[in-house]
C-alpha positions in Angstrom: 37.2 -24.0 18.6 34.3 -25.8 16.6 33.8 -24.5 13.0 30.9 -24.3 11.5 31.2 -27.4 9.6 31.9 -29.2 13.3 27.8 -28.8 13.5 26.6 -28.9 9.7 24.1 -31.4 8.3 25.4 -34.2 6.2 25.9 -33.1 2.6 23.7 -34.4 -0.1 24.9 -33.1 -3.5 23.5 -33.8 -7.0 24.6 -32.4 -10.4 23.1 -31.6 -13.4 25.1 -34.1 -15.9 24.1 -34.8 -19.3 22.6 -38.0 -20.6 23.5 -38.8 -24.3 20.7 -40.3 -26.1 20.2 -41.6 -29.5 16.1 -40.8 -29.9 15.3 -37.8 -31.0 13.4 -35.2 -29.1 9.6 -34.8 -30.0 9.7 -32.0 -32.4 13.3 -32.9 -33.5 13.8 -33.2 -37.3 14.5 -36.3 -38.9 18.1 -37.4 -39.1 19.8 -34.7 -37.0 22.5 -35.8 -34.6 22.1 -36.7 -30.8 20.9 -34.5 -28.0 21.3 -34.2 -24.4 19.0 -33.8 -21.9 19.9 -33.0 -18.3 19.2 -36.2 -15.7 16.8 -35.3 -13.1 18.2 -34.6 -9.7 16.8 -37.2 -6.6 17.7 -35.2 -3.9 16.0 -36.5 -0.5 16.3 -33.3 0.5 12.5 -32.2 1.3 11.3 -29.5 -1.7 9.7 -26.0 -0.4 6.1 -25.2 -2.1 6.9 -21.4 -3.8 4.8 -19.0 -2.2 2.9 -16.5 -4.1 1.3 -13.6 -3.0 -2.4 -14.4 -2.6 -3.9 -11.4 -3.8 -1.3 -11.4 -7.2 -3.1 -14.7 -7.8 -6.2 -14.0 -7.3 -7.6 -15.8 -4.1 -8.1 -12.9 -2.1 -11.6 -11.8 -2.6 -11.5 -8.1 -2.9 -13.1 -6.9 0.3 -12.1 -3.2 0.4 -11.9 -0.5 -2.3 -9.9 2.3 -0.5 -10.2 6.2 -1.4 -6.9 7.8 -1.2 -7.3 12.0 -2.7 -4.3 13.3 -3.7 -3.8 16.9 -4.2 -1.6 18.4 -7.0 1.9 19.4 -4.3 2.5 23.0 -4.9 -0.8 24.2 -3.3 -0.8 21.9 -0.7 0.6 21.8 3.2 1.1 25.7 3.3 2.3 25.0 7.3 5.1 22.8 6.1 7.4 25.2 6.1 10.3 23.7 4.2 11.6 25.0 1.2 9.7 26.5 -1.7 6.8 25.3 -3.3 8.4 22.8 -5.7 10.2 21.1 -2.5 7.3 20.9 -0.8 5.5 19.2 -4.3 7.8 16.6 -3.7 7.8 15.9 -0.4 3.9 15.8 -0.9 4.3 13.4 -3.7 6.8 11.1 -1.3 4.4 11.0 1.5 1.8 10.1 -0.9 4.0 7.4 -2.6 5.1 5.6 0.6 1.3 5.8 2.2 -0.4 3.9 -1.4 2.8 1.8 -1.3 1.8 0.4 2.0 -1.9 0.4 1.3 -1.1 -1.3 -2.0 0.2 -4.1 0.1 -2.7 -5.3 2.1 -4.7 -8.5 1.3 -8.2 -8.1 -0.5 -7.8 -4.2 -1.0 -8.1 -2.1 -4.5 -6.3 1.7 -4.2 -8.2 4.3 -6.0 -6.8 7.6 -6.0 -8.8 10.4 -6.4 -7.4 13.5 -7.9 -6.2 14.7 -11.4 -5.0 11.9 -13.3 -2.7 14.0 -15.8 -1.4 15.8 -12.8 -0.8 12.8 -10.6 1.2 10.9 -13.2 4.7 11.1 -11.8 3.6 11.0 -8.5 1.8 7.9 -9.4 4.1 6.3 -11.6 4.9 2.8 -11.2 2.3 2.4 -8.2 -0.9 -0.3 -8.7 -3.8 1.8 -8.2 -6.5 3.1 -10.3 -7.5 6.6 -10.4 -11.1 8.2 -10.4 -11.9 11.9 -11.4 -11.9 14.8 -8.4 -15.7 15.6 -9.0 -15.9 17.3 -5.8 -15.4 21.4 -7.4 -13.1 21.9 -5.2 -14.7 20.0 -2.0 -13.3 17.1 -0.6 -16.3 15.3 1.3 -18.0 16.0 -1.8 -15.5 14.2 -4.0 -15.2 11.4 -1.7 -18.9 10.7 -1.5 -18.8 10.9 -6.1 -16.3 8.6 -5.9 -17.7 6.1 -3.4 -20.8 6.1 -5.7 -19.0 4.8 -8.6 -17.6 2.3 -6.6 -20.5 1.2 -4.9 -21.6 -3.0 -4.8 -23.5 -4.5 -1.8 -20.2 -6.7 -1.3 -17.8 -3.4 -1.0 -16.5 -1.7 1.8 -15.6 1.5 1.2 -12.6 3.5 2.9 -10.7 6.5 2.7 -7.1 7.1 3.9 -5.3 10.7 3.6 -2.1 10.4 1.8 -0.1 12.8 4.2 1.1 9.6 6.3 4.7 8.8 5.5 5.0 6.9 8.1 2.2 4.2 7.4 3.0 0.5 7.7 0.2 -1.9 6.3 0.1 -4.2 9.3 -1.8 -1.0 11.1 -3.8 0.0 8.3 -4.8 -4.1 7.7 -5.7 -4.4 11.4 -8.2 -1.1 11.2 -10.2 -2.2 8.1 -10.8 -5.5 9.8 -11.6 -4.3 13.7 -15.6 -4.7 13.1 -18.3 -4.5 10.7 -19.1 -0.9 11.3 -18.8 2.3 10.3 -15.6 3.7 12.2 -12.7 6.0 11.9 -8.7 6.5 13.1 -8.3 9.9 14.7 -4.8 11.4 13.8 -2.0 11.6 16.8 -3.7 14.9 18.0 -7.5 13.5 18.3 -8.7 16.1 16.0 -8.3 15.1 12.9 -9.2 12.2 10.7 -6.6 9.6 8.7 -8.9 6.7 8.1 -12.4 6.6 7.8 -14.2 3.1 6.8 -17.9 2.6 5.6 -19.4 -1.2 5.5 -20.5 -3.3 2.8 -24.1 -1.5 1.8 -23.6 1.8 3.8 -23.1 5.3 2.9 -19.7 6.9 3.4 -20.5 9.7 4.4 -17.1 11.5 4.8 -17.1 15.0 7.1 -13.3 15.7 6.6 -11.7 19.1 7.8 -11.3 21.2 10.4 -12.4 19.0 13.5 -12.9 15.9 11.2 -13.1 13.8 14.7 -15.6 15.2 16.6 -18.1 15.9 13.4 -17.6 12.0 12.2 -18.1 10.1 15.7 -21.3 12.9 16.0 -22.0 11.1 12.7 -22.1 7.9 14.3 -18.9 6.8 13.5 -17.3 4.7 16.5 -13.5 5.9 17.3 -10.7 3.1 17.1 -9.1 3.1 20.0 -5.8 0.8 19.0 -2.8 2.2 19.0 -2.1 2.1 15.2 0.7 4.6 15.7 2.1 4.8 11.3 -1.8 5.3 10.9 -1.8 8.8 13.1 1.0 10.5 12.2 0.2 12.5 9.4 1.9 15.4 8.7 0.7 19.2 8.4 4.0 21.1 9.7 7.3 20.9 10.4 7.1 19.9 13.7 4.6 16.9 12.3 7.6 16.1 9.7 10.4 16.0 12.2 8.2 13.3 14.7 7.5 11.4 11.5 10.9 11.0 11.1 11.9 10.0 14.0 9.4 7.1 14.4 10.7 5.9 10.5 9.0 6.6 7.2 8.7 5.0 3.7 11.6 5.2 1.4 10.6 8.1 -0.9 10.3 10.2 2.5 13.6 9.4 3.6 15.0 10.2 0.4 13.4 13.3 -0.2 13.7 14.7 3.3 17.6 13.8 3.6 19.1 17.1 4.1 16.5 19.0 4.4 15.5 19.7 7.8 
């Protein structure tokens, strides 16, 4: 039977040894003893270029600024019916951590959450977004459309995503900010609802979020994506939601909150 070293490359090894030398180093005081420096390695063993993240960097223009309203968890998702109101708080705030996590991660996009900052800050902690003020008084579209004014630029496209989707991986929510240079929208897994709703550079937002949210925003004009994008529809309203959401696979703070629990 061959073993693995049967089929290995040829070894090239080099070690770090020390070189005694009798000049000082630059900086080195006058009349101190001898140093040691290590000898290069000359490996001919090709070098790999270190990759960096592009947008950590800085060469990804910013192209998006994404709207994500967060609601304070204990008066939220009354038709989740697991636990009390604290366990649902914090399954709110894991759904919410694992969809910004995944938004956080897609080229050329800022996170802004809108809500209560003071509120927000565990549920937020650790995560790299901003956060802008819920002007809405108690209205949603309304907050959105405050918020998308202060963000406003000719270069800017403005988004929102809904934070109930535990599920969301950032290749889906990368290929629907990209598919066109209108204004368009994700319906959620039952076609009535809304999870992503995306305005073009110099265009109003114009968010109709609610009870019907698909219907009133392609009468808006909006045009429906029709990709499958399956993490961005699942959001979750009920149990039933929760169960199918894991089963397909959520983020890390879902699974660890929901362990047990259903």
């Amino acid at each position: 039977m061959a073993t693995a070293s049967d089929h290995a490359h040829p070894r090239r090894s080099c070690s770090l040894r020390t070189l005694t030398t009798t000049t000082p180093f630059p900086h080195s005081p006058p009349g101190r003893g001898t140093r040691t420096a290590p000898r290069p390695c000359r490996s001919r063993l090709p070098t790999r270029p270190r990759r960096t993240a592009a947008r950590i960097v800085g060469v990804t223009a910013l192209e998006y600024a994404l709207l994500i309203p967060v609601k304070d968890g204990r008066t939220a998702k009354s038709r989740l019916g697991v636990g009390d109101d604290g366990e649902r708080a914090q399954l709110m705030a894991a759904f919410a951590r694992d969809a910004i996590s995944a938004a956080a991660a897609v080229p050329g996009t800022a996170v802004h959450v809108v809500g209560d900052e003071a509120a927000l800050a565990e549920v937020l902690d650790g995560l790299e977004v901003t956060v802008l003020p819920d002007e809405g008084e108690g209205q949603l579209n309304r907050a959105l459309s405050r918020a998308a004014e202060r963000l406003a630029r000719p270069d800017l496209a403005i988004a929102v995503l809904l934070a109930d989707l535990p599920c969301l991986r950032t290749a889906d929510l990368a290929s629907a900010l990209s598919d066109g240079h209108d204004r368009r929208f994700v319906a959620d897994a039952a076609g009535t609802g809304t999870t992503l709703l995306v305005a073009p550079a110099g265009s109003t937002l114009d968010p109709r979020f609610g009870p019907g949210s698909a219907a009133a925003h392609r009468q808006s004009g909006a045009r429906p994506l029709d990709a499958e994008l399956a993490s961005l529809r699942l959001d979750v309203d009920t149990t039933d939601d929760l169960e199918a959401a894991l089963r397909f696979g959520v983020g890390v703070h879902t699974a660890k909150t929901a362990s047990g629990r259903l």
